[in-house]
N, CA, C and O atoms as a CHARMM CRD file, in Angstrom:
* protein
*
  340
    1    1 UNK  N    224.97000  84.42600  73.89600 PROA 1      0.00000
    2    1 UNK  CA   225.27600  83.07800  74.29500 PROA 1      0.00000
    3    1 UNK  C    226.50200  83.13800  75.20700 PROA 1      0.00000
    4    1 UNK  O    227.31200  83.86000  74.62500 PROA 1      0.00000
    5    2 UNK  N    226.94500  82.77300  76.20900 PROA 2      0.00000
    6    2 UNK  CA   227.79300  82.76700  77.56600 PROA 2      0.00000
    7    2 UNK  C    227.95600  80.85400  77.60600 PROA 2      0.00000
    8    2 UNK  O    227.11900  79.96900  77.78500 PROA 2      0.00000
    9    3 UNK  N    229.13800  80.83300  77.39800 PROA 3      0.00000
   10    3 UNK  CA   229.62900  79.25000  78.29300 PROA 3      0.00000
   11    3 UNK  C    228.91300  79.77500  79.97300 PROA 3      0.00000
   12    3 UNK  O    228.84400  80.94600  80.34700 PROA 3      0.00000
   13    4 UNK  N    228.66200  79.11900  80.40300 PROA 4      0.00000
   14    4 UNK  CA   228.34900  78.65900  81.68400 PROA 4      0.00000
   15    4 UNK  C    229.30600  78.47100  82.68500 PROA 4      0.00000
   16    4 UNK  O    229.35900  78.99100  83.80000 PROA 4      0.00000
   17    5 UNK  N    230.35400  77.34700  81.94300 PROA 5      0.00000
   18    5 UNK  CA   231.41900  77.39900  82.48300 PROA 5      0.00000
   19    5 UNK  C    232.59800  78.39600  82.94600 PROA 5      0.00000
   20    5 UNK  O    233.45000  78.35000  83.83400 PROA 5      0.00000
   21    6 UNK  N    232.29600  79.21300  82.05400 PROA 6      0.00000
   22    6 UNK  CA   233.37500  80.70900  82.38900 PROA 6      0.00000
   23    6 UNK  C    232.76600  81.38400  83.06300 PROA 6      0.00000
   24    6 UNK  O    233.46800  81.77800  83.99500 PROA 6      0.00000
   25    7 UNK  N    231.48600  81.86400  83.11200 PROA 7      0.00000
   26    7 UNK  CA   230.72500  82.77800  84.22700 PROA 7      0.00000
   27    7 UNK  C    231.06200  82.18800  85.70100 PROA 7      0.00000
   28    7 UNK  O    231.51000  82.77400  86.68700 PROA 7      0.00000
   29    8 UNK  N    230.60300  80.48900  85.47200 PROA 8      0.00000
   30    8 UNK  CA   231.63400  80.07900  87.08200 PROA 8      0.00000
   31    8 UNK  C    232.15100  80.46000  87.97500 PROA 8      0.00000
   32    8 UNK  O    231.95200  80.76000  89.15200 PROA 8      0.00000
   33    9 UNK  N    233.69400  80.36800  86.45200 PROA 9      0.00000
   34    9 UNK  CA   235.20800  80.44600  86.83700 PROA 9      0.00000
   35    9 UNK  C    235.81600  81.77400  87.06800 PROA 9      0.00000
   36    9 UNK  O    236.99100  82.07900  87.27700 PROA 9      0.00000
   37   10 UNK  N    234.46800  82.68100  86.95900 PROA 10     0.00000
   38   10 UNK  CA   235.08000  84.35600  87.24900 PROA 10     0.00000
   39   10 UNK  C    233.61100  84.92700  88.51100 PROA 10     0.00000
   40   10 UNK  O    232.40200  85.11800  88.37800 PROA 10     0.00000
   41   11 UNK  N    234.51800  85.01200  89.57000 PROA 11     0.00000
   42   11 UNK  CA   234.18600  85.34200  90.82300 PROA 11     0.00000
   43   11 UNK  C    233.24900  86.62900  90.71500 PROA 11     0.00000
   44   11 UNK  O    233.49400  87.70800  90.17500 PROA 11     0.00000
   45   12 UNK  N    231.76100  86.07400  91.58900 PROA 12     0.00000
   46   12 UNK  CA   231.16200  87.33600  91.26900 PROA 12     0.00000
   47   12 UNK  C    230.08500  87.14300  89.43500 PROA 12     0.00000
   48   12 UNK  O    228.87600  86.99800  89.25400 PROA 12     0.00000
   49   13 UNK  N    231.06300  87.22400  88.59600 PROA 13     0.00000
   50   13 UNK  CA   229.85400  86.66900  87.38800 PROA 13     0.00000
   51   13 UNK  C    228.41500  86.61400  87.19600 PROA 13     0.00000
   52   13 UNK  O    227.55700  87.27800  86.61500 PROA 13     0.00000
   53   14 UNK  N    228.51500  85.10300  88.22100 PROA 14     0.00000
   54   14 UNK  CA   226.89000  84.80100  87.95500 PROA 14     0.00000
   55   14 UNK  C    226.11800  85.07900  89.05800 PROA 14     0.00000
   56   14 UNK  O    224.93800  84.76400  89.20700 PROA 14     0.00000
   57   15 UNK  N    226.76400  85.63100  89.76300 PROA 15     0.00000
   58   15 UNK  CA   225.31700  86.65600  90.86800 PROA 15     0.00000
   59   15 UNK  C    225.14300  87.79400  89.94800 PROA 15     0.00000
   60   15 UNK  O    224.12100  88.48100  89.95500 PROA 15     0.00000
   61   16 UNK  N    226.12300  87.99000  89.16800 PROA 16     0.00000
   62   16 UNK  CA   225.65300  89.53800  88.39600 PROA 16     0.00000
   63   16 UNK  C    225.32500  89.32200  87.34700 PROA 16     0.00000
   64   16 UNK  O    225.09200  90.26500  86.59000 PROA 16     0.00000
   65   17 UNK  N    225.17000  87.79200  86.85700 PROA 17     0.00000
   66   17 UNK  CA   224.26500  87.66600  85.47800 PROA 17     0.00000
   67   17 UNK  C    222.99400  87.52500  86.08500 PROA 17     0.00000
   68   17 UNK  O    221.98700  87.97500  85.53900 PROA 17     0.00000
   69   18 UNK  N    222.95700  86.83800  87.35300 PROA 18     0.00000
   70   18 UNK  CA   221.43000  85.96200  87.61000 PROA 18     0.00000
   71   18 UNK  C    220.79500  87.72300  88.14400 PROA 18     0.00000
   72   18 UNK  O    219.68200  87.93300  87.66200 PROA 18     0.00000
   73   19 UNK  N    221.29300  88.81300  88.94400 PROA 19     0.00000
   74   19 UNK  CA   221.07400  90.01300  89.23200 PROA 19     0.00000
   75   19 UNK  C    220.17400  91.10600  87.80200 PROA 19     0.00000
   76   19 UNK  O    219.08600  91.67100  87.91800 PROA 19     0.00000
   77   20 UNK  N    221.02400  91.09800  86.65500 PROA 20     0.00000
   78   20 UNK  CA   220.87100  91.29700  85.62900 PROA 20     0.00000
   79   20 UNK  C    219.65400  90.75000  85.09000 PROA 20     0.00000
   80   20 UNK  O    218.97200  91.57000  84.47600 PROA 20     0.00000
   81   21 UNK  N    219.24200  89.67300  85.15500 PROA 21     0.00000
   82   21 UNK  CA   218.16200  88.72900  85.01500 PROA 21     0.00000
   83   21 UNK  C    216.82100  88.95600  85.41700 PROA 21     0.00000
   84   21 UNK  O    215.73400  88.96000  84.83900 PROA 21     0.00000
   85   22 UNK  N    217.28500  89.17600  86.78400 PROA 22     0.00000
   86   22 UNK  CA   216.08800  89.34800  88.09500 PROA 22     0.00000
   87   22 UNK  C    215.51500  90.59900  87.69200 PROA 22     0.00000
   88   22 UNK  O    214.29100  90.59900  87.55900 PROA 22     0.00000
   89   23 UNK  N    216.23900  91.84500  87.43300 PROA 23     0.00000
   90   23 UNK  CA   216.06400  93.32500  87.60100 PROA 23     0.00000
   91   23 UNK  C    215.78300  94.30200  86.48200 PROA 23     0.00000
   92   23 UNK  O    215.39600  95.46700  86.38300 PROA 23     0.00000
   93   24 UNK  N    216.28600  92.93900  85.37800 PROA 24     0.00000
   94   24 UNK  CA   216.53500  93.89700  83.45300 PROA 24     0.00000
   95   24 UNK  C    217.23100  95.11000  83.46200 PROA 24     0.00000
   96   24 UNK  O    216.88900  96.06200  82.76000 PROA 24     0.00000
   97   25 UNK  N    218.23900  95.12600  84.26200 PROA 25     0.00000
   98   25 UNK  CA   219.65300  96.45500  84.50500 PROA 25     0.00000
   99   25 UNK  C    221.00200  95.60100  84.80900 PROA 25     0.00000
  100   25 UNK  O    221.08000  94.66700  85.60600 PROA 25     0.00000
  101   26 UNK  N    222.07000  96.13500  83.98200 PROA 26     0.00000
  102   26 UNK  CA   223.26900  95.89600  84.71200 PROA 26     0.00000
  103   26 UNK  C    224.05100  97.21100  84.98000 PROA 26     0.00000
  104   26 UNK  O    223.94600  98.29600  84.40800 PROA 26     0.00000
  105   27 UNK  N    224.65200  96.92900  85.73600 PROA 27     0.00000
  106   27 UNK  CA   225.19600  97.74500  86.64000 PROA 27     0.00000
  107   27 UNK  C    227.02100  97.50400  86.43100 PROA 27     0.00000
  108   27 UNK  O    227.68700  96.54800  86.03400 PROA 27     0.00000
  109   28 UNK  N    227.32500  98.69900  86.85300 PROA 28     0.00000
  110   28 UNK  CA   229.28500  98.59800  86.76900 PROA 28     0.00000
  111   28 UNK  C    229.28100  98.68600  87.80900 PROA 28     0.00000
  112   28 UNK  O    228.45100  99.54400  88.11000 PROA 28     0.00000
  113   29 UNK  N    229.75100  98.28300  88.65700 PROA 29     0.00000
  114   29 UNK  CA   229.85400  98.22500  89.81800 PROA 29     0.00000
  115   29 UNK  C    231.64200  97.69500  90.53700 PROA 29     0.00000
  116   29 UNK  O    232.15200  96.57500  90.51900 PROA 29     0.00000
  117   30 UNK  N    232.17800  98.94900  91.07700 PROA 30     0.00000
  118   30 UNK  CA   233.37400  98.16700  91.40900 PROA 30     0.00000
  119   30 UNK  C    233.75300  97.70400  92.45700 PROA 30     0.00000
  120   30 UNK  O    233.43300  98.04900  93.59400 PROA 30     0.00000
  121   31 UNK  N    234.84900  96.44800  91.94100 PROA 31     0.00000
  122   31 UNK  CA   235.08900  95.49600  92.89000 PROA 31     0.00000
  123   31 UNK  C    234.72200  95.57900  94.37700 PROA 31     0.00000
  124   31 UNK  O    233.86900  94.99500  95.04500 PROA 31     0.00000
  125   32 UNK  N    235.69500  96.54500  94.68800 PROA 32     0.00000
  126   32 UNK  CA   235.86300  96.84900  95.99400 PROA 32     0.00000
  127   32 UNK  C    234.91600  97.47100  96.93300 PROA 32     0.00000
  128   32 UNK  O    235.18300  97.57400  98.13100 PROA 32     0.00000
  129   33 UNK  N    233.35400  98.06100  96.19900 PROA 33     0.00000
  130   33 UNK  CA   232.42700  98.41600  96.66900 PROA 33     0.00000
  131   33 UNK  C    231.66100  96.84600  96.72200 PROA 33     0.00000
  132   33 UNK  O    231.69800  96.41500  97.87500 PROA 33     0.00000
  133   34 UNK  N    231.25300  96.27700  96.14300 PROA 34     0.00000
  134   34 UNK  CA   230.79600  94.92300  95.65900 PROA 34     0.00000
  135   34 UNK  C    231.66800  93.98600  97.32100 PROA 34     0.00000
  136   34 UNK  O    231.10700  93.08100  97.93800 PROA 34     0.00000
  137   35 UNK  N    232.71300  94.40900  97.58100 PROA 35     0.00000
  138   35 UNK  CA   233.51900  93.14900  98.62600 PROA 35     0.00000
  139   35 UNK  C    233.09900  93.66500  99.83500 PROA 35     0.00000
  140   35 UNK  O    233.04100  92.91500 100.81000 PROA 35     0.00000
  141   36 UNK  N    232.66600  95.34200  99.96100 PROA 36     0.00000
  142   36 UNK  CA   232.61800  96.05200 101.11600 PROA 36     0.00000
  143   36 UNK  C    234.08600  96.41900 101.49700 PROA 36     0.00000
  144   36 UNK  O    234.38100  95.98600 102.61100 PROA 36     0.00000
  145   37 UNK  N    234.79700  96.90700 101.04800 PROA 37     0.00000
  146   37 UNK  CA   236.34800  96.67700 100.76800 PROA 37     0.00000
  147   37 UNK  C    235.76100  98.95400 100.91000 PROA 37     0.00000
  148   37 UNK  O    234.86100  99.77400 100.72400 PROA 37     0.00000
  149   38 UNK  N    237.05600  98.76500 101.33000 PROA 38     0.00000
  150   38 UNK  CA   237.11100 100.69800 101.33600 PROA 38     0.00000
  151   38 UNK  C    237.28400 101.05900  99.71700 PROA 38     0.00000
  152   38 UNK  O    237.92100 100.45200  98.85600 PROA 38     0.00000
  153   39 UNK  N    236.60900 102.07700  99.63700 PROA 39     0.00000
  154   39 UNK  CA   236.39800 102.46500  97.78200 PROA 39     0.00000
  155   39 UNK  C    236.74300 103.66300  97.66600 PROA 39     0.00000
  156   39 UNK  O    236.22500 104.41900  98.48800 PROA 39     0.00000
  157   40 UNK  N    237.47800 104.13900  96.89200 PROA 40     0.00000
  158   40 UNK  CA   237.68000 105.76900  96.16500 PROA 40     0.00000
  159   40 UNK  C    237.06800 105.94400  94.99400 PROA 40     0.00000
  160   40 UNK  O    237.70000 106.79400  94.36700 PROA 40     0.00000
  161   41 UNK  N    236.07300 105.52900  94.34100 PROA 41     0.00000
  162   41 UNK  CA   234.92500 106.15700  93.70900 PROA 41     0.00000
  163   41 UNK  C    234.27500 106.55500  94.52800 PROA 41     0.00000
  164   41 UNK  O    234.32600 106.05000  95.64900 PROA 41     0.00000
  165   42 UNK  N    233.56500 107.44600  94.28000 PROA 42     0.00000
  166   42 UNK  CA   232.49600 108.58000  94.89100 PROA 42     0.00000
  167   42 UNK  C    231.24600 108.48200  93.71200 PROA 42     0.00000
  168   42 UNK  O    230.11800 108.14900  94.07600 PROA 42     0.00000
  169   43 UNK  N    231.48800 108.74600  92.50200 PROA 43     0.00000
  170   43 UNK  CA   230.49600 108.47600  91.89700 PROA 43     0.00000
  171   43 UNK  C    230.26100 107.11300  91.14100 PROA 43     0.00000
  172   43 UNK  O    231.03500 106.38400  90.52100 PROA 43     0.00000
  173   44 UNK  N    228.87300 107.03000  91.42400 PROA 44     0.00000
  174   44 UNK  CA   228.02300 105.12200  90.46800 PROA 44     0.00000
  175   44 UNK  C    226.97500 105.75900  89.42200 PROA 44     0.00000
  176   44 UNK  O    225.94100 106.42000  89.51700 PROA 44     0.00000
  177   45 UNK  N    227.85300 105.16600  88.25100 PROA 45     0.00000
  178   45 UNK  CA   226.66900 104.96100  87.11900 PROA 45     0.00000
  179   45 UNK  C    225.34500 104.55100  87.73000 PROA 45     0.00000
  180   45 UNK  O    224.99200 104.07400  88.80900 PROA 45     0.00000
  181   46 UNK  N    224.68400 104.97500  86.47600 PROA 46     0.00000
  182   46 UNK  CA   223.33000 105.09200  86.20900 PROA 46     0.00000
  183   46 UNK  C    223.22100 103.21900  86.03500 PROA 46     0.00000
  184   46 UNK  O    224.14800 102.66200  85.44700 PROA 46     0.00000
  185   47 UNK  N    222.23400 102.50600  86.49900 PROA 47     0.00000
  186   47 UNK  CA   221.97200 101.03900  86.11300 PROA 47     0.00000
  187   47 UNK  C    221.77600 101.36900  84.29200 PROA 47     0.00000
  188   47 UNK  O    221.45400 102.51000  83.96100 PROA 47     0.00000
  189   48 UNK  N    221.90800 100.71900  83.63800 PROA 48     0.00000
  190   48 UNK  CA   221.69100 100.51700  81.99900 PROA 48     0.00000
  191   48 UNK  C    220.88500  99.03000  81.54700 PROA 48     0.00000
  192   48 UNK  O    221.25900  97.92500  81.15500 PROA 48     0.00000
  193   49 UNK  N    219.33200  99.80600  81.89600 PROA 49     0.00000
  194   49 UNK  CA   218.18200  98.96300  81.01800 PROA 49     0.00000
  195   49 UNK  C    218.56600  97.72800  79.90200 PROA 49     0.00000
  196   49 UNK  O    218.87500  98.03000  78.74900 PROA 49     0.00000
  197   50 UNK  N    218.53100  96.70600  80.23100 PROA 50     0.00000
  198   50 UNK  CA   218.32700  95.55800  79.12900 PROA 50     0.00000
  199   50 UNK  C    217.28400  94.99800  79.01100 PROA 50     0.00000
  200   50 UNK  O    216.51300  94.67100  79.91300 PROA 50     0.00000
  201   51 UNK  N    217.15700  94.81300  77.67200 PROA 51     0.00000
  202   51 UNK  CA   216.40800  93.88500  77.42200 PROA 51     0.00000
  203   51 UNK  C    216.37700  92.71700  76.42500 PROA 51     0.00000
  204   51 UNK  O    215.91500  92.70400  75.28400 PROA 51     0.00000
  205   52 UNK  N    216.97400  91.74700  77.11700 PROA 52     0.00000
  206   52 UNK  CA   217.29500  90.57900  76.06200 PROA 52     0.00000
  207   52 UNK  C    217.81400  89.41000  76.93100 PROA 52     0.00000
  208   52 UNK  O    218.39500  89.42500  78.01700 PROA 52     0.00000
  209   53 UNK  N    217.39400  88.29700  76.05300 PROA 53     0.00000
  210   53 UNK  CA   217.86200  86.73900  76.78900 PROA 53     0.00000
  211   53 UNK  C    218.96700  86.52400  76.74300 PROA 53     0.00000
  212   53 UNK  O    219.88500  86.97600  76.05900 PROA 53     0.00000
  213   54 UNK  N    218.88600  85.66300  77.64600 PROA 54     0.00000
  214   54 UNK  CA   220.39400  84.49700  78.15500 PROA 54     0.00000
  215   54 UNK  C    220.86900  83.61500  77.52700 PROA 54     0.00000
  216   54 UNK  O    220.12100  84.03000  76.64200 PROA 54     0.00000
  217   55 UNK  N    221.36700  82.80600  77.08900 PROA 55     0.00000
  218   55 UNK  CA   221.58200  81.67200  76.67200 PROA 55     0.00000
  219   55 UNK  C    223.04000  81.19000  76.93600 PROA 55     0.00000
  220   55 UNK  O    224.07100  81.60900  76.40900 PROA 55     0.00000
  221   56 UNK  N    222.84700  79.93500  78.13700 PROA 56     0.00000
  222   56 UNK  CA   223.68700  79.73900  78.80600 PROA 56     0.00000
  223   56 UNK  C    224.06700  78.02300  77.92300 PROA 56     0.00000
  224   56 UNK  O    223.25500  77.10300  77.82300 PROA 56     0.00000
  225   57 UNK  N    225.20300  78.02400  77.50600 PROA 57     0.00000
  226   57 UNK  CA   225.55100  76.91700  77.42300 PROA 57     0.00000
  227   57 UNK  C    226.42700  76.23600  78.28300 PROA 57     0.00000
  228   57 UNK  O    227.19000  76.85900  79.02200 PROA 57     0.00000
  229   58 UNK  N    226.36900  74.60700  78.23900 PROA 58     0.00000
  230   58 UNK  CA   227.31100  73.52800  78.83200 PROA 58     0.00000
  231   58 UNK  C    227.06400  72.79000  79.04000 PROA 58     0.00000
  232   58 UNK  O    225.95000  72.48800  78.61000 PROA 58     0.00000
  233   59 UNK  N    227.80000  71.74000  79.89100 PROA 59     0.00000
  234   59 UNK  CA   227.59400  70.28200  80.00400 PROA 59     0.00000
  235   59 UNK  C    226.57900  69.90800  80.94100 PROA 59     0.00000
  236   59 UNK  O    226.35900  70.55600  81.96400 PROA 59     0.00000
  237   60 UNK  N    225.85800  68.70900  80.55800 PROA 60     0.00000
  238   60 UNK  CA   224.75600  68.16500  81.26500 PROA 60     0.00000
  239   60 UNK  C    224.76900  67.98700  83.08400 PROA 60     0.00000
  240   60 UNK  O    223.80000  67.71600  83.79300 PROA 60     0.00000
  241   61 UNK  N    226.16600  68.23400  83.50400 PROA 61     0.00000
  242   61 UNK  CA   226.29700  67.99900  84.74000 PROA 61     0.00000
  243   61 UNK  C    226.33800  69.47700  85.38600 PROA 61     0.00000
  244   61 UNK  O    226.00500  69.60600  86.56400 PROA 61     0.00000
  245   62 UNK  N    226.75900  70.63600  84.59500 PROA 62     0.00000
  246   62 UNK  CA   226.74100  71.80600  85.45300 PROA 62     0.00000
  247   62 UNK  C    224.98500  72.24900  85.08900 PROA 62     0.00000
  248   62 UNK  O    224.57000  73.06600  85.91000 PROA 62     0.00000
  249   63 UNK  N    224.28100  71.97700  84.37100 PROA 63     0.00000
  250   63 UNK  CA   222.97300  71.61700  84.12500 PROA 63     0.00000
  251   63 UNK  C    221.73300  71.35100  85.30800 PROA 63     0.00000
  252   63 UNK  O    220.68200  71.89200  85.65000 PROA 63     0.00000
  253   64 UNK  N    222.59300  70.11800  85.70900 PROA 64     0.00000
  254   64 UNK  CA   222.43600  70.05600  87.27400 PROA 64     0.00000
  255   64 UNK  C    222.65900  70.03600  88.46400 PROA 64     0.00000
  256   64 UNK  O    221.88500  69.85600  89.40400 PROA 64     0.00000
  257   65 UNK  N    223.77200  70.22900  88.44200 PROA 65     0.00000
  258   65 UNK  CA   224.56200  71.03200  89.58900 PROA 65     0.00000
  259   65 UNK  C    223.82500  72.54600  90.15400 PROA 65     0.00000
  260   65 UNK  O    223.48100  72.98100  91.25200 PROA 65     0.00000
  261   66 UNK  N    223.81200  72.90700  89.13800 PROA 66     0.00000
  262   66 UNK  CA   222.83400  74.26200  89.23000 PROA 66     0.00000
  263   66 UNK  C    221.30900  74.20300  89.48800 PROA 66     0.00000
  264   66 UNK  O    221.05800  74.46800  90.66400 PROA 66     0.00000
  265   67 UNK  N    220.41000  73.98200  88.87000 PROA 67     0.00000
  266   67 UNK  CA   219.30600  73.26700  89.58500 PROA 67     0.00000
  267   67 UNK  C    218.98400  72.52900  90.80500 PROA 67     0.00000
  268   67 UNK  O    217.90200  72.67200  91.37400 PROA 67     0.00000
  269   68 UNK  N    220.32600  71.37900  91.40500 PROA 68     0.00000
  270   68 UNK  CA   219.97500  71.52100  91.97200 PROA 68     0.00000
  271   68 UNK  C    220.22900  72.32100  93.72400 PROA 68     0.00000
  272   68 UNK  O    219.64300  72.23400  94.80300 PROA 68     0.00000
  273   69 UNK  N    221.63300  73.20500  93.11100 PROA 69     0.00000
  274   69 UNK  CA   222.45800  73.87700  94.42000 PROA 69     0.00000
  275   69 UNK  C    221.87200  75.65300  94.43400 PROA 69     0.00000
  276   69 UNK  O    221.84700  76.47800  95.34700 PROA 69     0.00000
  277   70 UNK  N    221.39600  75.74200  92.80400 PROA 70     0.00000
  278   70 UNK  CA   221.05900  77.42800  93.16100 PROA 70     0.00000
  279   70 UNK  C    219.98700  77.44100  92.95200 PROA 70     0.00000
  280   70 UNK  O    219.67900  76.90900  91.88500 PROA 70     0.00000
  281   71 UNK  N    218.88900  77.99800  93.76400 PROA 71     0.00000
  282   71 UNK  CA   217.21900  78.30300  94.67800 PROA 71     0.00000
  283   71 UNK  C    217.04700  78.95100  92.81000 PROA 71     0.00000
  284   71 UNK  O    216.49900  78.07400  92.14300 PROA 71     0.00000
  285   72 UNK  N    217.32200  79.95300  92.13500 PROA 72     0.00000
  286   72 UNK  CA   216.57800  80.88900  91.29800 PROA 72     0.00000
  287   72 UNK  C    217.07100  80.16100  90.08000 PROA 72     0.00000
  288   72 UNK  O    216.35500  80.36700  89.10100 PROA 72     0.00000
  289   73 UNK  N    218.13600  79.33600  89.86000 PROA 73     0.00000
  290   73 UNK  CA   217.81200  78.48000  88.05200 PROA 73     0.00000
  291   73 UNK  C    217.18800  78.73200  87.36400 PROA 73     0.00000
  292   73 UNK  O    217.16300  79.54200  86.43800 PROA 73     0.00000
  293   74 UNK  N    216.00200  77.36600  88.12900 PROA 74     0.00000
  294   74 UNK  CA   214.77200  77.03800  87.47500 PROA 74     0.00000
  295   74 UNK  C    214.18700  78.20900  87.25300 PROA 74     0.00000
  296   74 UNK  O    213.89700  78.43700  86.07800 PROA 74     0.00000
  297   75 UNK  N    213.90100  79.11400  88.14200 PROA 75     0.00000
  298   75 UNK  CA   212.76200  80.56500  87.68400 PROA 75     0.00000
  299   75 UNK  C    213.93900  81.49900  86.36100 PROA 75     0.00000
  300   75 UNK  O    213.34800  81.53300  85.28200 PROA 75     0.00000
  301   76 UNK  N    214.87500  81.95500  86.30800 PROA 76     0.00000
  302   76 UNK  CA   215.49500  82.02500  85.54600 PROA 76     0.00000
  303   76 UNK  C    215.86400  81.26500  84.32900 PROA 76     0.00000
  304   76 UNK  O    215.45500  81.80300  83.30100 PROA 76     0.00000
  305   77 UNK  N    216.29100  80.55200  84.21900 PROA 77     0.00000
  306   77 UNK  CA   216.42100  79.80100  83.23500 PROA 77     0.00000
  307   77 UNK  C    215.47100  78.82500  83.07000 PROA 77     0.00000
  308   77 UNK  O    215.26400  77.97800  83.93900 PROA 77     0.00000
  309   78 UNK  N    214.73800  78.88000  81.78600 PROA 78     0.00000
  310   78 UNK  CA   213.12700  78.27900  82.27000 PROA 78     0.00000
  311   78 UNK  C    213.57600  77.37800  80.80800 PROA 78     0.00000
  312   78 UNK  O    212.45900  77.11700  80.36200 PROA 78     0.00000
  313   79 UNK  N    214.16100  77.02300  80.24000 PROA 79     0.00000
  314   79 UNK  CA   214.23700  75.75600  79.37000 PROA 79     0.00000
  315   79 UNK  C    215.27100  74.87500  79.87400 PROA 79     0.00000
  316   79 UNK  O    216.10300  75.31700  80.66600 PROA 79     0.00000
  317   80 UNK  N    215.29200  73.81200  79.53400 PROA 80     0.00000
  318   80 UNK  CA   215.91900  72.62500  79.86900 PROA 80     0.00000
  319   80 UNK  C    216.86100  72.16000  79.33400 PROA 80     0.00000
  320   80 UNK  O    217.41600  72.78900  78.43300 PROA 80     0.00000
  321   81 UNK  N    217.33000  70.86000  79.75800 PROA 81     0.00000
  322   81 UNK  CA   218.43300  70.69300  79.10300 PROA 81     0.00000
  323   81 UNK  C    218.03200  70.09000  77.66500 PROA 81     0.00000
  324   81 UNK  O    216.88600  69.65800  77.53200 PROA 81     0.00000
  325   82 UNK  N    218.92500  70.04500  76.58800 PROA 82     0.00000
  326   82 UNK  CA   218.72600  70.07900  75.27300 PROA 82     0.00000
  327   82 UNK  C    219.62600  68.73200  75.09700 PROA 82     0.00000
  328   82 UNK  O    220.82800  68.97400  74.99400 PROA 82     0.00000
  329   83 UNK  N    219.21100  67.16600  75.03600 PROA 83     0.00000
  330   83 UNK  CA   220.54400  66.41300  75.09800 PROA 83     0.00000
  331   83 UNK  C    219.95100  65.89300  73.72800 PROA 83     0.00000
  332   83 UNK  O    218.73400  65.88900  73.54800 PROA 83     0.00000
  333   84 UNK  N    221.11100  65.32100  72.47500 PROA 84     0.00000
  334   84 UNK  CA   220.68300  64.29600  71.21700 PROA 84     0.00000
  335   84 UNK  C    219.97100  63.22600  71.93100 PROA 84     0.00000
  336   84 UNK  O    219.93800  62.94600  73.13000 PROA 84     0.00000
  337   85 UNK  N    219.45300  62.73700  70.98200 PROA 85     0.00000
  338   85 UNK  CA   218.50100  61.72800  70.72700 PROA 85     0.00000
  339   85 UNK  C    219.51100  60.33200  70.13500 PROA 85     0.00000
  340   85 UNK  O    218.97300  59.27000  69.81900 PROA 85     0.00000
């Protein structure tokens, strides 16, 4: 389970959750290779196979904010919002 809100608020995050998603691998990947930034690693891990769901929580407005500003959401995150009755 991931707030929503913190994946946000940390740069990079949720292209590499929604990446993770897309591919069933995450990857370490550092910064400065990731910015195109000059890098002194030479060697990259191996990607590391997952397999398991998301579950993104938060408020009804980043809900749709996301739906309707990022293209892959909906294909990713395929349940809806959950509001009381």
């Amino acid at each position: 389970m991931v707030p929503v809100r913190d994946v946000l608020l940390n740069p990079y995050a949720w292209e590499g959750l929604k990446r993770s998603l897309k591919d069933g691998e995450a990857w370490i990947i550092e910064l400065g290779n990731q910015l195109s930034l000059l890098s002194t690693a030479t060697l990259e891990p191996e990607p590391i196979p997952l397999q398991l769901r998301w579950l993104i929580v938060g408020t009804p407005i980043l809900y749709y904010l996301l739906r309707f500003y990022d293209e892959d959401f909906a294909k990713l995150f395929k349940f809806g919002l959950n509001l009381p009755t």
